[in-house]
N, C-alpha and C positions, 0 to 999 in steps of 0.2 A: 415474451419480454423477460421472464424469469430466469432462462438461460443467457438471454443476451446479457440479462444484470449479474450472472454470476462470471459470466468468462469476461467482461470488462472487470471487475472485481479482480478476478485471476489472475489476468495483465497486468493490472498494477502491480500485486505483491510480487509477480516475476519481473518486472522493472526494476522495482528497488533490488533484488538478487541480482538483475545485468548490471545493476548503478555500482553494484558493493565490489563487484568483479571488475569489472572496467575502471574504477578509480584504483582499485589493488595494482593490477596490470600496468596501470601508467605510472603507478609511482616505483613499482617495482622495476619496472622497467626506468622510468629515468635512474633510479638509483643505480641498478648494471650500467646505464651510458654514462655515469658521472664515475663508478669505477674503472671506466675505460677511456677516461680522460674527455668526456664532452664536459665544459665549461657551461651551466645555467646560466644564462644571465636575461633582461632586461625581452632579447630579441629569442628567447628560448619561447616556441609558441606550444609547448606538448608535444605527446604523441597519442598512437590512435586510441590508448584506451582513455585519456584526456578528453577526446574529441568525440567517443562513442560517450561518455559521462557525458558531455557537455550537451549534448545534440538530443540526448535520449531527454536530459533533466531540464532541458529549455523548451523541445517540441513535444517529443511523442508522449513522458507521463502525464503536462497539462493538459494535452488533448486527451488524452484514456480518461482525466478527472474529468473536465468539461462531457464529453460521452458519457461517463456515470451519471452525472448528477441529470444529464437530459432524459437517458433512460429512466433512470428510480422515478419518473414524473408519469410515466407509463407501467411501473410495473407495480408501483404503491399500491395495486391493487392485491395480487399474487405475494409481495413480498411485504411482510410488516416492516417499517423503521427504514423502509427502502429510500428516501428521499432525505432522511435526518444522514443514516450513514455516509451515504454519498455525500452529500455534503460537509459532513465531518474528514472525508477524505478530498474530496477537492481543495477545503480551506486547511489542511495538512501539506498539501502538494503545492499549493502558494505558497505558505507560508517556506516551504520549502525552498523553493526559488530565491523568495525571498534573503534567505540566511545563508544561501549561496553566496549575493550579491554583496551581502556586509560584511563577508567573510575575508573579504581579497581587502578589504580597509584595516578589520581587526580578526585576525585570525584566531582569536581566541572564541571567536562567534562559530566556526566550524565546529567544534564540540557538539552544538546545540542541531547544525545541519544532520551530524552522525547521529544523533539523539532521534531527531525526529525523524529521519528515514524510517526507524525503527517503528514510530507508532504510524506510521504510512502503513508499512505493510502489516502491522495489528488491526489498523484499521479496514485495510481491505480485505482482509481473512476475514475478519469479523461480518461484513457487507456481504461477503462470497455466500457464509455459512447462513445467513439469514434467509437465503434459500432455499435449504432443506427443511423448512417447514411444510407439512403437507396442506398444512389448513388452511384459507384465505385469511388475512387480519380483520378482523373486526375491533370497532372504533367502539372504546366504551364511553359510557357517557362522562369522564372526566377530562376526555380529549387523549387519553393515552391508547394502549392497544390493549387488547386481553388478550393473555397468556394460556394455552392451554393447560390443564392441570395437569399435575406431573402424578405418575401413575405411583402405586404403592404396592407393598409386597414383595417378597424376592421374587426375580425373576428368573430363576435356578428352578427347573422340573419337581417335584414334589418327590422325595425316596420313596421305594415302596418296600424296603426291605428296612429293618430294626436296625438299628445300631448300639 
């Protein structure tokens, strides 16, 4: 389950990379077909990197969030924070959709879409990285997790010659 929570983690932050590319593509790409005389208007539907954005950001990243947050239900054993972060990244990926939506009424909301992409995929690095813990999480008694200590001393070999 460990691995499964980290490569669905992984998915995502490379979703928001196809979302940041595929919306570049479309716009860049209408901009070359409005220098080349295509007319925007009313009945203008996109093109495909419009349509790879749209497809990706209405099916495939909900489903990846929905997927994490089922897995982290299974892996909260193996992975500490496993079921908070997913869920911090699913109710990101909503929210996401979400400011899609409001965006086509007041476009000044798209700011906030570009914005939160951003902590989409902070957030799924973050979920990813939670992984490489070796240790299982133990529950302390205050309901949080304990942290292992963090080691001390340089970790640079000891000279054996004077300086």
């Amino acid at each position: 389950m460990k691995q499964t929570y980290r490569v669905i983690a992984g998915l995502i932050a490379l979703g928001v990379l196809v979302q940041a590319a595929a919306i570049a593509f479309g716009w860049f790409d209408a901009i070359h077909d409005l220098d080349s005389g295509l007319v925007i208007d009313e009945n203008y539907e996109g093109n495909a990197g419009h349509v790879i954005h749209g497809m990706n950001g209405l099916i495939v990243m909900p489903v990846l969030g929905l997927l994490l947050l089922i897995v982290s239900a299974f892996a909260r054993r193996e992975v500490p924070g496993a079921v908070q972060w997913a869920g911090i990244v699913f109710g990101l990926i909503v929210l996401q959709v979400a400011l899609a939506f409001v965006s086509f009424s007041a476009p000044v909301v798209g700011t906030l879409h570009g914005i939160n992409a951003l902590l989409i995929i902070g957030a799924a690095g973050r979920a990813a990285a939670l992984t490489r813990t070796t240790q299982a999480a133990r529950r302390s008694s205050e309901g949080g997790y304990d942290v292992p200590a963090q080691s001390t001393g340089s970790a640079a070999p000891q000279s054996t010659r004077t300086v």
